[in-house]
VMD Tcl script that builds the backbone (N, CA, C; Angstrom):
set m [mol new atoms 294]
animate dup $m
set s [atomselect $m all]
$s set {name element resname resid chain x y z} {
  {N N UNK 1 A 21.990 4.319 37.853}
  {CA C UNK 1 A 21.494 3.028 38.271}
  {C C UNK 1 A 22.294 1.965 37.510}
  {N N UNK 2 A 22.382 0.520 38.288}
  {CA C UNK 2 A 22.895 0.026 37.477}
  {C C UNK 2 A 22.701 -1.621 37.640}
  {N N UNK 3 A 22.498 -2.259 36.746}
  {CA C UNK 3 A 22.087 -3.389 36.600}
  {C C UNK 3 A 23.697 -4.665 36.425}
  {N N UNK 4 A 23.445 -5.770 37.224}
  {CA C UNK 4 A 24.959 -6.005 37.560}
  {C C UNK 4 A 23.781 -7.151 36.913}
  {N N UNK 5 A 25.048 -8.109 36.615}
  {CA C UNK 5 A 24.273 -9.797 35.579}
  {C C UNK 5 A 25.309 -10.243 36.141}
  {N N UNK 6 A 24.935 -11.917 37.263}
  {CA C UNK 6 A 25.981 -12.572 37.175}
  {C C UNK 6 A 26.129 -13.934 36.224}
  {N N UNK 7 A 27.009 -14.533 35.771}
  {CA C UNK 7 A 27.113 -15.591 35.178}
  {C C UNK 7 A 27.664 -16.831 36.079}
  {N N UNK 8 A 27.332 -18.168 36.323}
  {CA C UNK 8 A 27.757 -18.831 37.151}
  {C C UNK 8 A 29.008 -19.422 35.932}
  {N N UNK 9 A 30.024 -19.321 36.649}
  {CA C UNK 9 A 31.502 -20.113 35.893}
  {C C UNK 9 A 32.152 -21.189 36.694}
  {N N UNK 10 A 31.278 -21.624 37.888}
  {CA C UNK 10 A 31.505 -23.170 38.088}
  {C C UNK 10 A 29.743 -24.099 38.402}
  {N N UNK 11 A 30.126 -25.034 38.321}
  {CA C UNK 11 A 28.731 -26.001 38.534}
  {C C UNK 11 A 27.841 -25.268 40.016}
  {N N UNK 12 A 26.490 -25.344 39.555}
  {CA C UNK 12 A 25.887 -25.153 40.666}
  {C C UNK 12 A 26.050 -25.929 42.159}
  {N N UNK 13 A 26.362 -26.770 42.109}
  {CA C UNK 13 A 26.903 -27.236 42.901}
  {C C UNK 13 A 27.546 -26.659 44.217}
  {N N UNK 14 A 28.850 -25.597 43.164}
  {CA C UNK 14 A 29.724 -25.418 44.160}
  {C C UNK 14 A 28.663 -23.842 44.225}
  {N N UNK 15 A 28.805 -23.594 43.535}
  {CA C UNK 15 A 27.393 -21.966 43.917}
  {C C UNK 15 A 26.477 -22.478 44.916}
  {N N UNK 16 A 26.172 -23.389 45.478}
  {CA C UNK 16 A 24.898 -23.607 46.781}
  {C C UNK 16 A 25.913 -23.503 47.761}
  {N N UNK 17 A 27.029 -23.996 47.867}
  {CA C UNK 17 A 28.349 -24.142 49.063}
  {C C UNK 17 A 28.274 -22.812 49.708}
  {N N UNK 18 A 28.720 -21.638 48.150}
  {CA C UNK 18 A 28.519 -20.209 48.724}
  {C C UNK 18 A 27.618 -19.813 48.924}
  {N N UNK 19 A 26.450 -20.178 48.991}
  {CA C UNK 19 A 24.701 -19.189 48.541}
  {C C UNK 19 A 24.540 -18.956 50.369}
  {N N UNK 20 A 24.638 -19.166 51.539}
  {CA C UNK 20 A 24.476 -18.840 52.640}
  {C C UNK 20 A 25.583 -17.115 52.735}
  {N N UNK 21 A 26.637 -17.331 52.217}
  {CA C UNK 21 A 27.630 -16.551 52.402}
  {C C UNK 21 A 27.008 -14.978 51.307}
  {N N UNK 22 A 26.606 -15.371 50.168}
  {CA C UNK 22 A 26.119 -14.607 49.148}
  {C C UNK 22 A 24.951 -14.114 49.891}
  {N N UNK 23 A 23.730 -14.987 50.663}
  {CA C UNK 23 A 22.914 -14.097 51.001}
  {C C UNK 23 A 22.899 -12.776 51.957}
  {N N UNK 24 A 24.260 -13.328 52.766}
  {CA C UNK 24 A 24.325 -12.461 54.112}
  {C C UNK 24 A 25.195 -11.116 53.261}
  {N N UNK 25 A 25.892 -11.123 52.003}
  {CA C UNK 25 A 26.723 -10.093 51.308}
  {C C UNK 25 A 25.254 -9.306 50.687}
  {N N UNK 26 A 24.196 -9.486 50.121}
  {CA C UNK 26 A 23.502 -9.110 49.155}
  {C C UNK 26 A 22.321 -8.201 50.730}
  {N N UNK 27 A 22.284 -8.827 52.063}
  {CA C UNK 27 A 21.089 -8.555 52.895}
  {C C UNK 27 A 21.908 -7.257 53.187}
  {N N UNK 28 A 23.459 -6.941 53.194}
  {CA C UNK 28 A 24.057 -5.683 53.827}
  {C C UNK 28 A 24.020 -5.057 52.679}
  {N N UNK 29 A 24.204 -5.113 51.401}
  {CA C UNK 29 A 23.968 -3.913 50.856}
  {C C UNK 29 A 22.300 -3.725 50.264}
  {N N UNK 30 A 21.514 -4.628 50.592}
  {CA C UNK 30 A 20.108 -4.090 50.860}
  {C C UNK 30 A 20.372 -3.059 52.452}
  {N N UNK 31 A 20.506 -3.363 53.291}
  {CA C UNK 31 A 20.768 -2.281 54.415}
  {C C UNK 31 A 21.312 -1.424 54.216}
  {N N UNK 32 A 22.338 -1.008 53.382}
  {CA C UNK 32 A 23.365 -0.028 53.138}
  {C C UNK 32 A 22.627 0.617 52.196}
  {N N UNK 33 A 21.151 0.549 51.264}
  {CA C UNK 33 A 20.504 1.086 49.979}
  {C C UNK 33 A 20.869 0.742 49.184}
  {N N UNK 34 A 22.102 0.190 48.423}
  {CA C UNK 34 A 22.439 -0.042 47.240}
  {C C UNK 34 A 21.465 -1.031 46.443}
  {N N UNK 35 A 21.432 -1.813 46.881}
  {CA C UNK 35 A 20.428 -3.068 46.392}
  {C C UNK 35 A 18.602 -2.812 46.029}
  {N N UNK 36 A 18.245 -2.904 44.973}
  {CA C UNK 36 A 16.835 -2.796 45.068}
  {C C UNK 36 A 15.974 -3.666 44.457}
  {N N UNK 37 A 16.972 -4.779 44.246}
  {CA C UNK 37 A 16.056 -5.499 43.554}
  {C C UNK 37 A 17.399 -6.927 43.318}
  {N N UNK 38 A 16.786 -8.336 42.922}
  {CA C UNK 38 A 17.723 -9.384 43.462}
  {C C UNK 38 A 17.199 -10.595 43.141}
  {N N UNK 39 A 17.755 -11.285 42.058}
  {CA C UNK 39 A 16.895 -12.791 42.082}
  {C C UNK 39 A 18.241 -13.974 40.901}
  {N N UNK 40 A 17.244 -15.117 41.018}
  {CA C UNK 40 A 18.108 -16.220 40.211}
  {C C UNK 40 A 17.705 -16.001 38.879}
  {N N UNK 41 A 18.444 -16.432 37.851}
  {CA C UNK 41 A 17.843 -15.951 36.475}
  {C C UNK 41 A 17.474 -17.469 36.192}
  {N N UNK 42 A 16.442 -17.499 35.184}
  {CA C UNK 42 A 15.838 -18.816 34.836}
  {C C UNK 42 A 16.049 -18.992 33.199}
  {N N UNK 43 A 16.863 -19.717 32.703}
  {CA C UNK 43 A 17.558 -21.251 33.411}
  {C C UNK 43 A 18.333 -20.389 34.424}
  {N N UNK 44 A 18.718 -21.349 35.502}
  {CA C UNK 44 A 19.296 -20.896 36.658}
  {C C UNK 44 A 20.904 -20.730 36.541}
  {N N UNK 45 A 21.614 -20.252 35.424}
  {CA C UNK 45 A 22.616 -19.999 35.362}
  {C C UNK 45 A 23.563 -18.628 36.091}
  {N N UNK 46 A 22.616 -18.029 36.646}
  {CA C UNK 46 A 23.230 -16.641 37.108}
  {C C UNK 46 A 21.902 -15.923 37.832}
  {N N UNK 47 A 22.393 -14.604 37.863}
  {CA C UNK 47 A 21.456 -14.066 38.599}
  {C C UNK 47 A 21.549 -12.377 38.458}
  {N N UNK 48 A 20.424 -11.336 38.839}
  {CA C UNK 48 A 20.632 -10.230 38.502}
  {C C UNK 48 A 20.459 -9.604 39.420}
  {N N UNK 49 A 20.760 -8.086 39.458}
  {CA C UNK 49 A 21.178 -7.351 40.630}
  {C C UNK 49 A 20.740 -5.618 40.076}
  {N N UNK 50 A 19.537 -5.292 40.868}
  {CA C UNK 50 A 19.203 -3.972 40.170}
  {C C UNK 50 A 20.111 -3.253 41.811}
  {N N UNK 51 A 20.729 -2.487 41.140}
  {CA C UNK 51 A 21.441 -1.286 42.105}
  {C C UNK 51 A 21.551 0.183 42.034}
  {N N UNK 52 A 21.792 0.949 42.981}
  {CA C UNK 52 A 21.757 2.217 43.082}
  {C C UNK 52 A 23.284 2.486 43.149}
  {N N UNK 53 A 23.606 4.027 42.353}
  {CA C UNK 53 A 24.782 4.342 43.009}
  {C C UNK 53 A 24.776 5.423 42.147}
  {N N UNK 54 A 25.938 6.721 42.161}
  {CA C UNK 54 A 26.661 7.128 41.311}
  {C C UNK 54 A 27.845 6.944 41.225}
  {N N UNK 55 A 28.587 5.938 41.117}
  {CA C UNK 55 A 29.748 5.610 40.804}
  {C C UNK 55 A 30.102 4.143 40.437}
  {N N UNK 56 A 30.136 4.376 39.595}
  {CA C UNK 56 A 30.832 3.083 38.796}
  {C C UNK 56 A 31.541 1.788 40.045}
  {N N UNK 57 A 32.937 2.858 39.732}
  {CA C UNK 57 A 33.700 2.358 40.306}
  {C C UNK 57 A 33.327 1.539 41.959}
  {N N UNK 58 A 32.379 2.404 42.782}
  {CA C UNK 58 A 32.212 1.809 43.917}
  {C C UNK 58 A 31.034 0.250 43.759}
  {N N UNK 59 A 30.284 0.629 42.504}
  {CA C UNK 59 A 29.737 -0.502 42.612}
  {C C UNK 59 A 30.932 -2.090 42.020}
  {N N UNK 60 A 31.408 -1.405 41.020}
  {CA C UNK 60 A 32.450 -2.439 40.742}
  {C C UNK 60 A 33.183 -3.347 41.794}
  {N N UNK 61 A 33.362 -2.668 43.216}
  {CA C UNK 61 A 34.185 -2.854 44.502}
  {C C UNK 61 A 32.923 -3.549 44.980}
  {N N UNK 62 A 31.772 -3.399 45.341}
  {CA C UNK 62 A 30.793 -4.199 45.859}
  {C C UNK 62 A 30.485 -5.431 45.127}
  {N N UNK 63 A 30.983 -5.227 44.049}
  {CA C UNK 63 A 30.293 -6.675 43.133}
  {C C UNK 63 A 31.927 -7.889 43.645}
  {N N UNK 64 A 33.087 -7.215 43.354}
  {CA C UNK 64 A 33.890 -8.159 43.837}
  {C C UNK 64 A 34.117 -8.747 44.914}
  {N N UNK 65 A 33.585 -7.945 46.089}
  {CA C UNK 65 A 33.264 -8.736 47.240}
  {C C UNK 65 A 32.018 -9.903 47.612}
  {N N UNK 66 A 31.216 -9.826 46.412}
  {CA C UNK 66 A 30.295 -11.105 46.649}
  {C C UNK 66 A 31.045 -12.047 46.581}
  {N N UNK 67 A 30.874 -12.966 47.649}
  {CA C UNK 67 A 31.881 -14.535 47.808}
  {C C UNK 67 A 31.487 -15.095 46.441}
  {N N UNK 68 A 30.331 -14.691 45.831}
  {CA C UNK 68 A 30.688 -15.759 44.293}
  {C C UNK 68 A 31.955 -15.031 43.399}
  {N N UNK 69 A 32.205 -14.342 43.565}
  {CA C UNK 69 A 33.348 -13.658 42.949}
  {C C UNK 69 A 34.254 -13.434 43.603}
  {N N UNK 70 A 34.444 -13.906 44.713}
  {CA C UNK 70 A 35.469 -13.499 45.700}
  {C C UNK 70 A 36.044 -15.105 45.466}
  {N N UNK 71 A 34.871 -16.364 45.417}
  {CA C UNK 71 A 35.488 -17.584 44.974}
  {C C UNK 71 A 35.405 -18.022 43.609}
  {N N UNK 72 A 35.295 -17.214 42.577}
  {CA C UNK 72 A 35.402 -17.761 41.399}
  {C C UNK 72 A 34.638 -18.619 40.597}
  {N N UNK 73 A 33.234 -18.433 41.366}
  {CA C UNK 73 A 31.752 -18.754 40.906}
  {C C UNK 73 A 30.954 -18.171 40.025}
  {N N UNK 74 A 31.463 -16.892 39.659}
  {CA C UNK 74 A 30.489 -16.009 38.988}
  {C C UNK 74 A 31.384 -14.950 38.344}
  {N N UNK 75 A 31.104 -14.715 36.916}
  {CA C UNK 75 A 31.449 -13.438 36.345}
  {C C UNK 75 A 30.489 -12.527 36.388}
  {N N UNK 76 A 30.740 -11.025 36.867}
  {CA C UNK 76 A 29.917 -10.108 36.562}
  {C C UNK 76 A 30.027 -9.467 35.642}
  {N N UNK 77 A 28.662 -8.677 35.189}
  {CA C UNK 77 A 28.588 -8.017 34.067}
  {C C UNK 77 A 28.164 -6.855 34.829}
  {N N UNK 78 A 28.689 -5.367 34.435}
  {CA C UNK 78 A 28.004 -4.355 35.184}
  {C C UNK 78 A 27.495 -3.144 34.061}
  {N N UNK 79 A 25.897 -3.064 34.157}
  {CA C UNK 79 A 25.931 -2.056 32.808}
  {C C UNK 79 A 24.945 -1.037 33.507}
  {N N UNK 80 A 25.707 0.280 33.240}
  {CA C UNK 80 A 25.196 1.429 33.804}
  {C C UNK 80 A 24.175 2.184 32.856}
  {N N UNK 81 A 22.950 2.709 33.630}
  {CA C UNK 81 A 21.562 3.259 33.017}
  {C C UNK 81 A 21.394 4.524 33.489}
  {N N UNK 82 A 20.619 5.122 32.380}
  {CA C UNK 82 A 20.129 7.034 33.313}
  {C C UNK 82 A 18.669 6.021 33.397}
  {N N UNK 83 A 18.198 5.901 34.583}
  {CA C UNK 83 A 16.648 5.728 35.165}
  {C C UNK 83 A 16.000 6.965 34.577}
  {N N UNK 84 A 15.179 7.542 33.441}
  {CA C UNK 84 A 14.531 8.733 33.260}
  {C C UNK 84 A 13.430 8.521 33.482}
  {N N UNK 85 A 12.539 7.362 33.717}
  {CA C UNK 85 A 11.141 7.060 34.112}
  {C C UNK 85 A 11.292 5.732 34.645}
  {N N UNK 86 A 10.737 5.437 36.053}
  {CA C UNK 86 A 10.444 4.627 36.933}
  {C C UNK 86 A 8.867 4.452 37.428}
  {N N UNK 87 A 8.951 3.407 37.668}
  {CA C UNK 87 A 6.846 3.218 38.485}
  {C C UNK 87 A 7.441 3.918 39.490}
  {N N UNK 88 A 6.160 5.004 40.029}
  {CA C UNK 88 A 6.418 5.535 41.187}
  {C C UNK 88 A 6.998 5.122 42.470}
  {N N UNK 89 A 6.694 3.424 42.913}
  {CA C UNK 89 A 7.548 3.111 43.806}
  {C C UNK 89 A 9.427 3.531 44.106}
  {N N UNK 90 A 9.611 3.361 42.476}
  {CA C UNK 90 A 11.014 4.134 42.326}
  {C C UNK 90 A 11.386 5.574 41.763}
  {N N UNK 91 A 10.735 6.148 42.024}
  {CA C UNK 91 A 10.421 7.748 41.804}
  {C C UNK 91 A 12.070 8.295 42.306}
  {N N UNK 92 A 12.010 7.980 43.806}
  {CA C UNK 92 A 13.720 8.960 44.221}
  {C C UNK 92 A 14.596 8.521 43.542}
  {N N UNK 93 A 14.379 7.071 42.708}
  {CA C UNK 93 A 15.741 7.135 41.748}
  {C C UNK 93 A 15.924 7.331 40.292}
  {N N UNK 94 A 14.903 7.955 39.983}
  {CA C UNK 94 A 14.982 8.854 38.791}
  {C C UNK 94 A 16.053 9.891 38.692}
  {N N UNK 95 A 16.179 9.959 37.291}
  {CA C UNK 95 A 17.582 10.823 37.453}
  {C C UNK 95 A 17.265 11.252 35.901}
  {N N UNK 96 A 17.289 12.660 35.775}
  {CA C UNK 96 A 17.333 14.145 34.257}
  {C C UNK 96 A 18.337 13.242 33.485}
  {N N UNK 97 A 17.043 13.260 32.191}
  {CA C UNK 97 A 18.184 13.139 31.128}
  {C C UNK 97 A 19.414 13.940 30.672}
  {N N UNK 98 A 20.102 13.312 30.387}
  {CA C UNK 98 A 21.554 13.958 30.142}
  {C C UNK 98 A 21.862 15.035 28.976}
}
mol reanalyze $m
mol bondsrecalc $m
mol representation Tube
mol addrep $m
């Protein structure tokens, strides 16, 4: 599992320009499963991104295609977790400790 943090690195401003474009990137990989979770962080400087995957690398490729990073709005942070206990709602993405 893995928890992506974005940082906004231009004025909000220009982050609302993209936020139509960001929502329609974030609604396909809710369709695709990756996505399970999604919001603004308060102060509203960034925002966080609970995700599914086993691979690094492919989530790394999904995070650079968000237009905030595709335009230079946002740094991501991507930090990977073993899920060993979840509330049952997230039960299938539990995963044996290592």
């Amino acid at each position: 599992m893995f928890v992506l943090e974005l940082t906004y690195t231009a004025p909000v401003e220009r982050v609302d320009t993209l936020m139509a474009e960001h929502i329609t990137w974030l609604d396909e990989q809710y369709a695709a499963g990756v996505f399970l979770a999604s919001g603004r962080k308060n102060p509203r400087d960034g925002g966080v991104i609970l995700a599914v995957g086993e691979d690094r690398a492919a989530i790394e490729q999904i995070a650079a295609a968000d237009p905030f990073a595709a335009h230079g709005v946002c740094a991501y942070r991507i930090t990977e977790f073993i899920a060993t206990k979840t509330a049952p709602e997230l039960a299938p993405y539990q995963q044996p400790s290592p």
